[in-house]
N, C-alpha and C positions, 0 to 999 in steps of 0.2 A: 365217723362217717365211712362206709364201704365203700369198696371200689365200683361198686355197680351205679349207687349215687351218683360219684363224681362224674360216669363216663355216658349217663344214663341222657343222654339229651339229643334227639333224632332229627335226622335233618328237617323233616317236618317242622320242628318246635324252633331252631334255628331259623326257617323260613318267616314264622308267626311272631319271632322277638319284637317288631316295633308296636304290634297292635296289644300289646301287654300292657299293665299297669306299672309304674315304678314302682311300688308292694312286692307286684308279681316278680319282678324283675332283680329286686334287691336278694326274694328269696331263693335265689335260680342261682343267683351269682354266687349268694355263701356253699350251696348245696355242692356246688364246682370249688369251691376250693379258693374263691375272688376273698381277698383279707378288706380292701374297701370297697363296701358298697355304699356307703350314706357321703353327703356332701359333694357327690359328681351327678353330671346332667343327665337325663334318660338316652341319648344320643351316646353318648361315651360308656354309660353304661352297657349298652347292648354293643359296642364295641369290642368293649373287655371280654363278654362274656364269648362274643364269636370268638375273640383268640384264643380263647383258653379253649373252648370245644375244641378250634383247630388243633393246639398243644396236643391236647389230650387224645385226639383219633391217628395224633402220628407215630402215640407209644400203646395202640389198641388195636394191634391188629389179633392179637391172640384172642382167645373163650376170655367172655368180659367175668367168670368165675375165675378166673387166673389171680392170682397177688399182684399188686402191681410191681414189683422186687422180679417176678418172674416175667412178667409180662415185659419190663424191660430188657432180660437178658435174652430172650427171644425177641426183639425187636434188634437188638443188636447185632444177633447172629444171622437176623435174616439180611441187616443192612450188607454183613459183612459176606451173605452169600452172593448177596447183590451185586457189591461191586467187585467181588473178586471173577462173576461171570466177565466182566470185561476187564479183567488185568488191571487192576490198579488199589489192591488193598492193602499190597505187601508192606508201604513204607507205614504207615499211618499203624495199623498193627504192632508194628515193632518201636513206632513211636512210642506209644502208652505203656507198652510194658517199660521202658527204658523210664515214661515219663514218672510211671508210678516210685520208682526205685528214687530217683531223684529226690520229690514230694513229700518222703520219710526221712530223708537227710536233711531237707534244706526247712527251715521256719515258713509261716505263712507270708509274713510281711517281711520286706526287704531291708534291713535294717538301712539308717540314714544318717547319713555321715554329714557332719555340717560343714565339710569343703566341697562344693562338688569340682568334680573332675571333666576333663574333655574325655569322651571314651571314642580312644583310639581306631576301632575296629566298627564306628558309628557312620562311615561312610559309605553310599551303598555300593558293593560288590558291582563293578560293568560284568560281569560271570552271570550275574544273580535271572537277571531281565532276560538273558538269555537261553539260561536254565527252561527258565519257565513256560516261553513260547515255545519251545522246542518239545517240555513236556504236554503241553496243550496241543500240538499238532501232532504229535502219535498216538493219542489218546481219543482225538475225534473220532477218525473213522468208526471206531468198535464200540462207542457210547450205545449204540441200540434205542432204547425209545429215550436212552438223557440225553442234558446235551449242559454247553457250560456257557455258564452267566456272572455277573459279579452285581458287584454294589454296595454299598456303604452303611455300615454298619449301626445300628439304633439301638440298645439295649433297654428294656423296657423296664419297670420295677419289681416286675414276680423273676425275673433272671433270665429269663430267655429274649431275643429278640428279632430283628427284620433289617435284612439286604433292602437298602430303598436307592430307589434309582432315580438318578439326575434327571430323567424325561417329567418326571411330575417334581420335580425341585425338592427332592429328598419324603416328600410329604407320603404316606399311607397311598397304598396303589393295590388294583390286582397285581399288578407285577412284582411287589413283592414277597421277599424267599425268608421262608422261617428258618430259625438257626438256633438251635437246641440249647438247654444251657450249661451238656456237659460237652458241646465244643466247643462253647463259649471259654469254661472254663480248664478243658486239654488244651488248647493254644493259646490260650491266655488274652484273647481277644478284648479289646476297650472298643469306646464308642468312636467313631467317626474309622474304623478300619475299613479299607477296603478290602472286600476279600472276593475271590474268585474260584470258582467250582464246579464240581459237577451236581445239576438240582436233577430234581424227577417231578412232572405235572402233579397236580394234584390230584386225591384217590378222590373217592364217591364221599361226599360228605362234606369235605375241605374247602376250604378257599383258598388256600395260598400252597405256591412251588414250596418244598421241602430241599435245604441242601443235604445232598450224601455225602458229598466228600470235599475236602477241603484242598486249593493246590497252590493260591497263592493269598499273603497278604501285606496288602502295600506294594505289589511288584517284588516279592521277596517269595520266598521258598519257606512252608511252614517252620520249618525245623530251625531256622535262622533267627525266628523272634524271639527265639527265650534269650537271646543277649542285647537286646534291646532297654534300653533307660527310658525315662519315664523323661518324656519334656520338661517337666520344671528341674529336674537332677543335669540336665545339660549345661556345659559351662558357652556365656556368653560373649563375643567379643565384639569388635569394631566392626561395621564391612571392611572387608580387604581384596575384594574380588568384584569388577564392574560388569553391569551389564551394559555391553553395548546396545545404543538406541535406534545410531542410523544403519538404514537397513533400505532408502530410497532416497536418490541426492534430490527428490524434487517434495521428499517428505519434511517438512522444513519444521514443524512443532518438535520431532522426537533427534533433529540435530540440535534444534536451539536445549531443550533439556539434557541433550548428551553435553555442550558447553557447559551451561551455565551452575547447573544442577544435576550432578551426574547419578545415576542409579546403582548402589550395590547389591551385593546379596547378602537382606539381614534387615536392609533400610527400612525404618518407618518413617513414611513419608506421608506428607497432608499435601493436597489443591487447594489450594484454598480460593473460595471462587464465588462474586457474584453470579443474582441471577442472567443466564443466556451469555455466557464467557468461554462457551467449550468446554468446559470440564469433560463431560462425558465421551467429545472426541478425542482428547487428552489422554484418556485412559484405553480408549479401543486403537489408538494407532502405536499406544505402550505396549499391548498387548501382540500387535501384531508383528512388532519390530523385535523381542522378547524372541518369539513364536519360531521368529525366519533366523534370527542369528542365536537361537539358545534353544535348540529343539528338543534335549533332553530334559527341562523346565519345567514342572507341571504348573500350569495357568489353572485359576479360579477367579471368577468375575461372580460377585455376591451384588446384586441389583435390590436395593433394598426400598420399598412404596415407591416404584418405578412405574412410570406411564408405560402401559403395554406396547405400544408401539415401542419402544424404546427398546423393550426387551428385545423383539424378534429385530430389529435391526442389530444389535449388538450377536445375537446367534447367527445370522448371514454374515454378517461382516468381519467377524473375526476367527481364524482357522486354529484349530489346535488346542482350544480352550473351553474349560467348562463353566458353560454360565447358568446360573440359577440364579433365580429371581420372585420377589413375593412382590404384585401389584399392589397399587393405590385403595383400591377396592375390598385388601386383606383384613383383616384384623391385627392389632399389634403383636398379639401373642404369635402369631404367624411367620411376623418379621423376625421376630425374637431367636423363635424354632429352628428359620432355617439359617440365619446367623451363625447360631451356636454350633448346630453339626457343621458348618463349614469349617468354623476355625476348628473344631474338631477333630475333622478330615488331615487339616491343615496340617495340622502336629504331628498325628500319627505317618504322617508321610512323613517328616522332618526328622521323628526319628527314625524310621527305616533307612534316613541318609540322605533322601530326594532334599532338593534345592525347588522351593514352594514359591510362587508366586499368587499373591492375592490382593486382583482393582476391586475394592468397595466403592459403592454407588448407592447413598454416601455415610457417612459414619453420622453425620449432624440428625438423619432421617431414622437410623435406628436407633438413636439416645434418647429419641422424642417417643417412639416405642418404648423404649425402656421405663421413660418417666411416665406416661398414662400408665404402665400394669402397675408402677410402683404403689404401696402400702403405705406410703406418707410418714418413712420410718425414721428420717432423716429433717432436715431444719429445709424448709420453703426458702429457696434464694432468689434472686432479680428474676423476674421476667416468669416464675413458675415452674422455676427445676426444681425437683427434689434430690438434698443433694447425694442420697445413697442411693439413687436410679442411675447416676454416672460411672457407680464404682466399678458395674460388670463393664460397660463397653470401654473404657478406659482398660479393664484389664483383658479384653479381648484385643485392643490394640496394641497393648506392649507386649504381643504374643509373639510380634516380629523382633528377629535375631537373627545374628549370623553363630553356628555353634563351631568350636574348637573340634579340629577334624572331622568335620560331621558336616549335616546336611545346612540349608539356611531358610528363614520364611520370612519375604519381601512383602509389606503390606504398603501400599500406596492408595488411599482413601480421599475423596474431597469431602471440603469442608464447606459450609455454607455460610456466606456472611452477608453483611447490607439486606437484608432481604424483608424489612420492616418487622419482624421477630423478634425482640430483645431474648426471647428463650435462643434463639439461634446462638446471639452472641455470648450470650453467657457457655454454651456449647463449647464455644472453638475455643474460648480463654480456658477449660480445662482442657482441654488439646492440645494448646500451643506448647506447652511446657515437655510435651510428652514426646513430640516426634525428634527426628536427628536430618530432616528435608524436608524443606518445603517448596513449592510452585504456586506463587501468587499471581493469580488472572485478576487484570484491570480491564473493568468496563467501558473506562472510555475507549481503551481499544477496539474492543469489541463494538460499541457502537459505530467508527468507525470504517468495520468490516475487515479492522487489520488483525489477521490470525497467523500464527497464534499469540493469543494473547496474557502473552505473557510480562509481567513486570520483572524484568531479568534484575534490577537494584537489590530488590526484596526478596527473591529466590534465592536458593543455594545449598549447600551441604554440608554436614558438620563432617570434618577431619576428612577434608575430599584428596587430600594430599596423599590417602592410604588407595585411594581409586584412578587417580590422574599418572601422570608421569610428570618429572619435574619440567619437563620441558615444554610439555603442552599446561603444566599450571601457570608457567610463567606469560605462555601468548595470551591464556584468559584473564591474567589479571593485569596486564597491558591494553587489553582490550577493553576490560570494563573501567578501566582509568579514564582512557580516551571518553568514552563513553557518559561519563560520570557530569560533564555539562549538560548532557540534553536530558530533555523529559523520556519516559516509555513509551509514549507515540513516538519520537523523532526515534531513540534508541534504535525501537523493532523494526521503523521502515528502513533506517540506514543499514541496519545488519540483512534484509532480508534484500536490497536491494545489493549487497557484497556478498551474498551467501548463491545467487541463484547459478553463478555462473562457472561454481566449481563442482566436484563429483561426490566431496566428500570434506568432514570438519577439517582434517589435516591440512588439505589443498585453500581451504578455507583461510585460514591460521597464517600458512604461509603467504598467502599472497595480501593479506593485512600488514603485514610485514615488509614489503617492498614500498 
C-alpha cells in the first residue's frame, strides 16, 4: 500500500463518512492502515477512521510523494522550528538524544524482582510543583497563537492517543488533544497520565488540538518520570498517617467519623448504607473537610448511574475536587469506561508521589455494570451475579494503599444494602471481607431525621491505634463502653446533644470526662 493511499482521504470524504455503506467504509478503513474493521458498529467505525485521518494529516504536511520515513523527519524538524520560535525546545532536544543512549543499554522490559521494595525517592518532590508553575508562567507570554492545556491520558490500540478532559467526564470531546505515539513512547507515558502542555489548534482538515510540547506529568517535570515504578511494584503498608475530618464544630457527621472511625491515607473504606441514610452527604462533607484541612490531596469523586441532579449538586458543593460522573440514563459500558480511567488516573498520581483521594458513589452500582457486560464466563450465584463480573471491581478496589515512602490512594465507597435486591447483598458480602473501615448508616435513624446517621457499634477501623493517639484511643473507648447500653438512636442523640456545645473532638473528650 503507498503512501498516497493511506493519506489520500479529503476533507470532503471525511465530511460524506456517515452516508456510506458499512462495505464502503470497511474498505476505506483497511486502505488507511485500520487492522479491524469487521465485528465493530458503523458509528465506531467512522470514528476510527476520523482518527486515523486526523493521525495522518498531523505527520502530512510535506508533498504527499515524500516517503513517509521522510515525511516524518520533516515534520519533526518543522515542530522543532516551531517551538524553538518561542524558546522552549532546548530541554526536550537534549532529552532524546540522552534518551536514545540510555535505550541501547538498558533492555525493553524492566526486569522483576519477586520482593518489591519501598522506592525511597517515590515521594513527590515539594521543589517539583513548583518547578513547573513557574515554568508555565514564563512561557505564556511568548506562546504566540499556542497556548497550554492538559488532561488525561487514553491510549487507544493502534499506539497513539487523547488528552480527555474532566468537563465531558473523561469521554471523547472536541476538546480533546492528540498525542503522538513517539511521545507517547519518549516519556514513557501510561493511561490515565496527566499531562500538560503546549497544544496548537487544529490545521485545515483536522479535528482535534495537536500537543507540541510536553512540560508536565502528574505535576512532575518530564525528566523525573523515568524513575518512577509501576503501582503494583510499590510496597504496601498499614495507614499510618490520619486524615483529619473536623474542619467545622457545628459539622457534626465528619466529627462523629473523625471519633469513631478514623480516616487514613491508604484506607479502604466501605458506607455501607440503606436506601435515603445520607450516604451521599457523607461522602461530599468528607470531601470537603479533606479539601479545607489537607489542600495538597488530590480529591476524585467517581458518581457512578447517578441521578443527574445529584451530580451537579455534588460539583457546586464541593470545592477543590474532581468530579465525574456517568448518569442513570448511560449505558454500562460507560460506567465501566470512566470507572477504569479514574482509578487509572488514580495510580499514576500515587506514583508520582501524590496522596490520592477517591469518594465512589457507589461501588454496588458499578458491579451491576460490570455483571450486565459480563460474558457468563463464571458460575451464576444468588440473586444473578456472575461470579467473574466481580473480579475487576473488586480489584479496582483493593487499588487503595498506603505505599512505603511514597504516595497513598484513600478509596471510601458506599455500599448498598436492604434495598430488596438480593444481587445487592450478594454484592457487599464480596466486599465486606475486602475493606480495613467501615461506616454503617442505620435507617431507623434516618427515618427519624436523626443525622448523621450513623451506627457508631458497627463502625470502626482496623489498627486505628497506628492513626489515634493513645490517649484520645483511650477517651473513645471509654466512651463507647458507656455507650454500649443504649441503642443507635439513644447513642447518636446522646453524643450529639454532648457534642454541640464544644468547638472541637478534643474539647469534646474532655469534658466527657468530668
Amino acid at each position: 500500500m503507498s503512501d498516497n493511499e493511506t493519506a489520500g482521504i479529503s476533507a470532503g470524504e471525511l465530511e460524506s463518512l456517515d452516508g456510506k455503506k458499512l462495505h464502503e467504509l470497511q474498505k476505506l478503513a483497511k486502505s488507511i492502515g485500520i487492522k479491524r474493521v469487521t465485528g465493530i458498529r458503523k458509528a465506531q467505525l467512522v470514528e476510527e477512521i476520523r482518527s486515523k485521518a486526523s493521525e495522518q494529516t498531523l505527520f502530512d504536511d510535506s508533498d504527499s510523494s515524500t516517503d513517509k520515513t521522510d515525511r516524518q523527519k520533516n515534520d519533526s524538524a518543522e515542530k522543532d522550528e516551531e517551538m524553538k520560535s518561542y524558546g522552549g525546545q532546548d530541554h526536550i532536544v537534549s532529552y532524546k538524544k540522552e534518551n536514545k543512549k540510555e535505550e541501547k543499554k538498558q533492555p525493553k522490559k524492566r526486569p522483576h524482582s519477586n520482593k518489591r521494595k519501598g522506592h525511597e525517592h517515590n515521594k513527590l518532590p515539594e521543589s517539583d510543583a513548583t518547578t513547573l508553575e513557574q515554568r508555565i508562567k514564563e512561557l505564556e507570554p511568548d506562546l504566540g497563537p499556542y497556548l497550554f492545556n492538559e488532561g488525561t491520558l487514553e491510549i487507544l490500540p493502534d499506539g497513539y492517543g487523547f488528552l480527555r478532559s474532566v468537563n465531558y467526564n473523561y469521554k471523547a470531546s472536541p476538546d480533546d488533544i492528540y498525542v503522538s505515539p513517539s511521545q507517547i513512547k519518549r516519556f514513557r507515558l501510561k493511561q490515565g497520565d496527566v499531562v500538560i502542555g503546549v497544544i496548537r489548534p487544529p490545521k485545515v482538515g483536522e479535528r482535534y488540538f495537536a500537543l507540541l510540547r510536553i512540560e508536565g506529568v502528574n505535576g512532575r517535570i518530564p525528566h523525573d518520570m523515568d524513575n518512577r515504578q509501576d503501582f503494583e511494584d510499590l510496597l504496601p503498608i498499614h495507614p499510618d498517617e490520619r486524615y483529619r475530618l473536623e474542619f467545622d464544630p457545628k459539622e457534626y457527621t465528619t466529627r462523629m467519623i473523625d471519633l469513631f472511625s478514623p480516616l487514613g491515607k491508604g484506607q479502604r473504606g466501605l458506607i455501607v448504607a440503606q436506601p435515603k441514610t445520607g450516604k451521599t452527604t457523607i461522602l461530599r462533607n468528607t470531601a470537603n473537610a479533606i479539601a479545607a484541612n489537607h489542600p495538597d490531596t488530590k480529591i476524585l469523586i467517581v458518581l457512578i448511574d447517578e441521578r443527574p441532579e445529584e451530580v451537579t449538586e455534588m460539583e457546586r458543593s464541593v470545592e477543590n475536587a474532581e468530579v465525574v460522573a456517568s448518569t442513570f440514563d448511560e449505558k454500562p459500558e460507560n460506567h465501566i469506561g470512566l470507572a477504569e480511567i479514574a482509578f487509572e488516573k488514580a495510580k499514576r498520581l500515587v506514583e508520582s508521589g501524590h496522596d490520592v483521594v477517591m469518594l465512589i458513589d457507589s461501588i454496588t452500582r458499578l458491579s451491576r455494570a460490570y455483571n450486565v457486560t459480563a460474558s457468563n464466563k463464571g458460575r451464576t450465584m444468588t440473586g444473578g451475579v456472575d461470579s467473574e463480573a466481580l473480579k475487576a471491581p473488586r480489584q479496582l478496589f483493593s487499588s487503595a494503599r498506603n505505599i512505603e515512602n511514597g504516595g497513598s490512594l484513600t478509596i471510601l465507597a458506599t455500599a448498598l444494602i436492604d434495598t430488596g435486591s438480593r444481587m445487592d447483598d450478594v454484592i457487599f458480602e464480596e466486599f465486606k471481607g475486602t475493606g480495613n473501615m467501615e461506616i454503617y448508616l442505620d435507617r431507623r435513624l434516618s427515618d427519624r431525621r436523626l443525622y448523621p446517621a450513623i451506627d457508631i457499634f458497627r463502625s470502626g477501623t482496623r489498627r486505628e491505634e497506628l492513626l489515634v493517639s493513645e490517649e484520645e484511643r483511650e477517651k473513645v473507648v471509654l466512651l463507647r463502653r458507656y455507650l454500649t447500653n443504649m441503642n443507635p438512636y439513644e447513642a447518636m442523640d446522646f453524643l450529639l446533644d454532648k457534642v454541640k456545645g464544644t468547638r472541637n473532638n478534643e474539647e469534646f473528650l474532655i469534658s466527657m470526662n468530668k
